[in-house]
N, C-alpha and C positions, 0 to 999 in steps of 0.2 A: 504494500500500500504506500502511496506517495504521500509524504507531508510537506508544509510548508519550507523546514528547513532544508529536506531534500533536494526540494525546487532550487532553492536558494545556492546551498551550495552545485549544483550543478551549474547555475548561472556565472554563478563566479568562475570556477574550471573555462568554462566557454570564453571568459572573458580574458581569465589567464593566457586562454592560445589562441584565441582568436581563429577558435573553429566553424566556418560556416556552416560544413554540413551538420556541425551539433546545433547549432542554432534550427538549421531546417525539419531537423531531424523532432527538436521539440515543439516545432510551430505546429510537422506531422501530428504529433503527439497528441497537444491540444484538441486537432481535427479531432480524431479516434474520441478522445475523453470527453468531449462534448456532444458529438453527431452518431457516435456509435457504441460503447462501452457504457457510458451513463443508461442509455435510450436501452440496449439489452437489459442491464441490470432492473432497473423498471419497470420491463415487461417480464422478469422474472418472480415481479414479487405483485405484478398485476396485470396477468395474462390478459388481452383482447377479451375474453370470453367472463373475465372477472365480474364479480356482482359485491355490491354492497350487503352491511348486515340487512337491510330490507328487502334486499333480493333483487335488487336494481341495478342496471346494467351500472357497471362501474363509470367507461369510457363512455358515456352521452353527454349531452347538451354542451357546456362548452369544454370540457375535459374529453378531447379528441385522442384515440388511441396512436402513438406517436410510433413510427418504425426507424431502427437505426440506418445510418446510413454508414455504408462501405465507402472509402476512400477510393477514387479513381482519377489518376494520372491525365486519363483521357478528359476529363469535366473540367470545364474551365473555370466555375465557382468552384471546385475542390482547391485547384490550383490556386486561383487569385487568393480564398483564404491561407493557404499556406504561406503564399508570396507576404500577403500583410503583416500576417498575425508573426513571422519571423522579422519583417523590416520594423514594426513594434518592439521588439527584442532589440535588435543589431541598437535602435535608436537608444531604448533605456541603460542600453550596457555604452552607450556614446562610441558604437562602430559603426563603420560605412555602412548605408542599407544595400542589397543585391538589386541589382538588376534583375529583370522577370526571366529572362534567358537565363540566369544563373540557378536558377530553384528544377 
């Protein structure tokens, strides 16, 4: 399980070497923990099919049953998120951001 300080120090390391593909690599990450990994975990502890104590569909009215998303090279919102969410990073740690050719 990742915490805070993990993040932290990992940040720091990246900043130490001034590694880009560690940088990209956690922007990937981010994707995954946000769009895919959270959204499974979710749907494991409130299956599609889940009901309330009243016996009510869980996932109705504005509680929409949500499905993970896989990561894909090919998707250009995959991409452009990863492109951002790492030039976020490069900026906080005060390193050059990448070029979109470079991710």
């Amino acid at each position: 399980m990742r915490t805070q300080l993990s993040d932290i120090g990992r940040l720091i390391e990246i900043k130490k070497s001034s590694d880009v593909n560690s940088v990209v690599t956690v922007a990937r990450d981010t994707f995954n923990a946000n769009y895919d990994h959270s959204i499974r975990d979710l749907l494991c502890l409130f299956p599609p099919n889940h009901t309330d104590s009243s016996g009510n569909p869980f996932w109705s009215g504005p509680k929409r049953c949500p499905a993970p998303v896989e990561f894909s090279a090919n998707d250009e919102v995959h991409l452009n998120f990863v492109w951002t969410c790492a030039n976020l990073i490069f900026t906080n740690l005060g390193m050059p951001a990448l070029d979109k050719a470079q991710i």
